[in-house]
C-alpha positions as CSV (number, residue, x, y, z in Angstrom):
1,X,-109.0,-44.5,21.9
2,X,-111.1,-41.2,22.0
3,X,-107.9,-39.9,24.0
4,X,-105.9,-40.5,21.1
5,X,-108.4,-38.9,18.5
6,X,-108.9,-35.5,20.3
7,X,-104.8,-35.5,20.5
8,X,-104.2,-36.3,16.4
9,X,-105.4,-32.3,16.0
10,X,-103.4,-30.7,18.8
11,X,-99.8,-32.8,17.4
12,X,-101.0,-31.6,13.8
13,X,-101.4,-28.2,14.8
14,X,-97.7,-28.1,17.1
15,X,-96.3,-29.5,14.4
16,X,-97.9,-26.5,11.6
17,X,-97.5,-23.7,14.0
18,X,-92.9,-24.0,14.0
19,X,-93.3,-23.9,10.3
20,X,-95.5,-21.2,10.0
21,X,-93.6,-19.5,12.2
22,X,-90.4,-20.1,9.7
23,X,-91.7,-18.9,6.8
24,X,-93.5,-15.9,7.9
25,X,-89.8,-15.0,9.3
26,X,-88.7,-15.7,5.7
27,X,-90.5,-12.6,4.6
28,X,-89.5,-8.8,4.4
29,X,-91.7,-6.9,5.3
30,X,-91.4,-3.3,3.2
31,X,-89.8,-0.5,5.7
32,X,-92.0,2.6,5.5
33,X,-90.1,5.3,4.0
34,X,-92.6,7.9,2.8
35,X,-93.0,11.3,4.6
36,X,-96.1,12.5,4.7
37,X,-95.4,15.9,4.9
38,X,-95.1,18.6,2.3
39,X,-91.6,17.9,0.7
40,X,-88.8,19.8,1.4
41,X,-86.2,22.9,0.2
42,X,-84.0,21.0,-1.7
43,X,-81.1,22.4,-3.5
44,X,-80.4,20.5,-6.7
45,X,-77.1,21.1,-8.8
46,X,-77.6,19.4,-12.1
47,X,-79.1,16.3,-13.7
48,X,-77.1,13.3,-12.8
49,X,-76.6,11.2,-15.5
50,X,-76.7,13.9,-18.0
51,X,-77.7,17.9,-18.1
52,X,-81.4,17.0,-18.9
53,X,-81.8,14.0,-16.6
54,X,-84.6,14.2,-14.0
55,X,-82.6,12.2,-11.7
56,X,-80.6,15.3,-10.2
57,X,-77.5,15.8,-7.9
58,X,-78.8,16.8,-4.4
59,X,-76.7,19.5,-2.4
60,X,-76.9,20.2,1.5
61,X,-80.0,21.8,2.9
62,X,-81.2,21.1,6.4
63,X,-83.8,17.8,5.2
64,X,-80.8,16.1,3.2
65,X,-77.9,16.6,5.9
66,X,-78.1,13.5,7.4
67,X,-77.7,11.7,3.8
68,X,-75.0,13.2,2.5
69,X,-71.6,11.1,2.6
70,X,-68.4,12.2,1.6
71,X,-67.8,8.9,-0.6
72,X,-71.5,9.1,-2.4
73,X,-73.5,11.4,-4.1
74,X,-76.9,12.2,-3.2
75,X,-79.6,11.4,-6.2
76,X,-83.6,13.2,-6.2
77,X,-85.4,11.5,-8.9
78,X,-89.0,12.1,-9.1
79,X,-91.1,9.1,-7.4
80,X,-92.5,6.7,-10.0
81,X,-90.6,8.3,-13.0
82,X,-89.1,6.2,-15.6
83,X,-85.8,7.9,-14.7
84,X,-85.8,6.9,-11.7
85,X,-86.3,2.9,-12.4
86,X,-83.4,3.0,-15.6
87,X,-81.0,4.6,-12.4
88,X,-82.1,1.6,-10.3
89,X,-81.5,-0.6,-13.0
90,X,-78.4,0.6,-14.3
91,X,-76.6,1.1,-10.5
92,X,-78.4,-1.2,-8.4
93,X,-79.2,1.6,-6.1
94,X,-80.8,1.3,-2.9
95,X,-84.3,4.1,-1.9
96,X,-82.8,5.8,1.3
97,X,-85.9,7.8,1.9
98,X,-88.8,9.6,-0.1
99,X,-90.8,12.9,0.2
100,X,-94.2,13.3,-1.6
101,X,-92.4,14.1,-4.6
102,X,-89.3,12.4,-4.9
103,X,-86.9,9.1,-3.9
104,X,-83.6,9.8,-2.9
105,X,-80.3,7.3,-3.4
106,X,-76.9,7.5,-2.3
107,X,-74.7,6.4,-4.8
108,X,-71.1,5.5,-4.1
109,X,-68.3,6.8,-6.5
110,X,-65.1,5.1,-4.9
């Protein structure tokens, strides 16, 4: 009987530990995306949604090379702004990478 006792724990916990193990597999953890150094030369050619917009068209320098696509255009808004969460909203665009200063989308025009 005291057999039986000590093994009621050790079947409760195998039988917890394969869900835990589930659900915390369920769950994204954030990618870090942030660079920690000073930001970059950037080259920006207007404001995107309009000529006052914060949320400007990037051009090529040597930090945004690797992001530019011939099918997208490459968005700077500033991190945090309101701009920046309306363009989310509105397009549904996805953060490809952040400086100190700014978060940076590729948005798809065909």
């Amino acid at each position: 009987m005291t057999a039986l006792i000590r093994l009621k724990p050790l079947v409760a916990c195998c039988a917890v530990f394969p869900v835990a193990l589930f659900v915390s597999g369920c769950l994204e953890t954030p990618v870090e995306i942030a660079v920690s150094e000073p930001d970059p030369d950037l080259v920006f050619v207007r404001g995107y949604r309009s000529p006052s917009d914060e949320c400007q068209l990037v051009g090529e320098s040597a930090f945004t090379i690797d992001f530019l696509d011939d099918a997208s255009d490459l968005v700077a808004c500033p991190t945090g702004s309101s701009a920046m969460e309306t363009l989310m909203a509105e397009t549904g665009a996805q953060i490809i990478t952040q400086t100190n200063s700014f978060t940076f989308f590729s948005l798809a025009y065909r």
